[in-house]
C-alpha atoms as one frame of an Amber mdcrd trajectory, in Angstrom:
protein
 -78.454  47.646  52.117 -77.988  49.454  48.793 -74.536  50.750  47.914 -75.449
  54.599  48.298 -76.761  53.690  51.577 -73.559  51.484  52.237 -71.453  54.556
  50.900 -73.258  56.991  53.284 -72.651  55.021  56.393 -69.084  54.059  55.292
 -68.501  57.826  54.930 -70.187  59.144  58.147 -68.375  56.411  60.124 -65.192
  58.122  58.413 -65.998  61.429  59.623 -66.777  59.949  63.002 -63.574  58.234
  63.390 -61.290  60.932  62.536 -63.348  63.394  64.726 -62.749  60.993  67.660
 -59.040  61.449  66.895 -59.278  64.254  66.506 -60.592  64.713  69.924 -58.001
  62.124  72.003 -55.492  63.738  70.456 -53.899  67.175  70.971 -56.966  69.081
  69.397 -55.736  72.367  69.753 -52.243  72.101  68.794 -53.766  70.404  65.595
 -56.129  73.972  65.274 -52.939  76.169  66.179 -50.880  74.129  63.630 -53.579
  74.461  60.362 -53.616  78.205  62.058 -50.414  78.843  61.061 -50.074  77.774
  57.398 -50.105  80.903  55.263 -52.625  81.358  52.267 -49.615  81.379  50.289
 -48.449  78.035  51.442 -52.168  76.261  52.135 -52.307  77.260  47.888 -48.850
  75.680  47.390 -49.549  72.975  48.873 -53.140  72.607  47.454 -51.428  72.938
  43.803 -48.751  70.632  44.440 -51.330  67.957  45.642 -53.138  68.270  42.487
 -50.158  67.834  40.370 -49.563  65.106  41.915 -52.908  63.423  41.103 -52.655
  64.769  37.555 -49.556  62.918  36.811 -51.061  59.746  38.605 -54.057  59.944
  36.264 -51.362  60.176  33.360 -49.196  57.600  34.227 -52.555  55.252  34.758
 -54.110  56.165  31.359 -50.811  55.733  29.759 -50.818  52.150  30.781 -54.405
  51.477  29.698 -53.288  52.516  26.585 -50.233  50.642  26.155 -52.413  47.751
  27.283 -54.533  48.566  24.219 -57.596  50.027  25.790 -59.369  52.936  25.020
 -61.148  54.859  26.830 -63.292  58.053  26.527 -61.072  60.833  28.479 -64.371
  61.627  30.528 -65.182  58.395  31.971 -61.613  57.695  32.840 -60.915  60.783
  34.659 -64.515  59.896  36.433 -63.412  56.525  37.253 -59.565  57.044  38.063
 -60.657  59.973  40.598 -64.027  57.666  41.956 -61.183  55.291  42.887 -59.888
  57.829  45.527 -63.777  57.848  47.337 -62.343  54.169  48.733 -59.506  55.055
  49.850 -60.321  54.179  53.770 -60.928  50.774  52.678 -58.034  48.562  54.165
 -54.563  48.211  51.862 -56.817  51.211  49.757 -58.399  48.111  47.712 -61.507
  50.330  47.013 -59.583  52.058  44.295 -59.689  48.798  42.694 -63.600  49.468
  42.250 -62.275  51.319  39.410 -61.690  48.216  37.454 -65.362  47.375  37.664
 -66.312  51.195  36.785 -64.416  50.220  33.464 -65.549  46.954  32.525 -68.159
  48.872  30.281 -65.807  49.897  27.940 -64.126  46.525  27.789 -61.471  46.697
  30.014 -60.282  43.804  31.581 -61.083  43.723  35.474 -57.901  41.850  35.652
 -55.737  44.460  33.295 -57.203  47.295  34.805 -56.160  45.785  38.242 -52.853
  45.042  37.756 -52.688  48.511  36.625 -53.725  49.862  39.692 -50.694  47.873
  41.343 -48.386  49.243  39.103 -49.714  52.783  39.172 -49.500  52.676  43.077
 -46.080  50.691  43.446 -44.637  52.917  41.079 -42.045  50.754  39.891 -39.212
  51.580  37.562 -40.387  49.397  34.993 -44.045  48.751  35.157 -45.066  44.846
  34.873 -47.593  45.771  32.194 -45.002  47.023  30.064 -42.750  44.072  30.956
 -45.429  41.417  30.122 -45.180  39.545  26.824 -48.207  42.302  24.754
């Protein structure tokens, strides 16, 4: 099966599974509950969220840097945020596709991995910046 395909039914069975849920579940106190979040606070919460991905993004390219990498600001943000597409994968280890996505500008699958565990353990002192580089 090609990956898009693979992607496609991995995304549809997704949808399916949190629609089924969905419907087990109290369905229309879940409706009455999105209901009554204001615009003001859906947008607060909205900007918060992406905050909170923009300061993940730093934190990872800060590390891929210190590591001695670098790569072009587009293609990280592209492969940092592709990352997140996996994220219904078991223990979230499709974000660690990312490491492949940056293998063509000669990062280490290995590096780029154990910055992913770092980056998502969010440790005090990072291992990468403890290791003997």
């Amino acid at each position: 099966m090609p990956h898009k395909k693979k992607i496609l039914v991995s995304a549809i069975a997704s949808v399916g599974i949190y629609l089924l849920w969905m419907a087990i579940t109290d369905w229309q106190g879940i409706v009455d509950s999105i209901r009554s979040i204001s615009a003001r606070g859906l947008m607060i919460v909205l900007a918060l969220s992406l905050l909170n991905y923009v300061l993940r993004y730093v934190r990872w390219s800060y590390y891929l840097k210190w590591l001695g990498y670098s790569v072009p600001l587009r293609h990280n943000l592209n492969c940092y945020f592709a990352g997140f597409a996996f994220t219904t994968t078991p223990g979230k280890a499709g974000e660690a596709l990312r490491s492949l996505f940056l293998e063509k500008h000669g990062v280490d699958f290995m590096d780029a991995a154990t910055v992913l565990f770092d980056e998502r353990a969010v440790t005090r002192t990072p291992s990468v910046l403890r290791s003997s580089r």
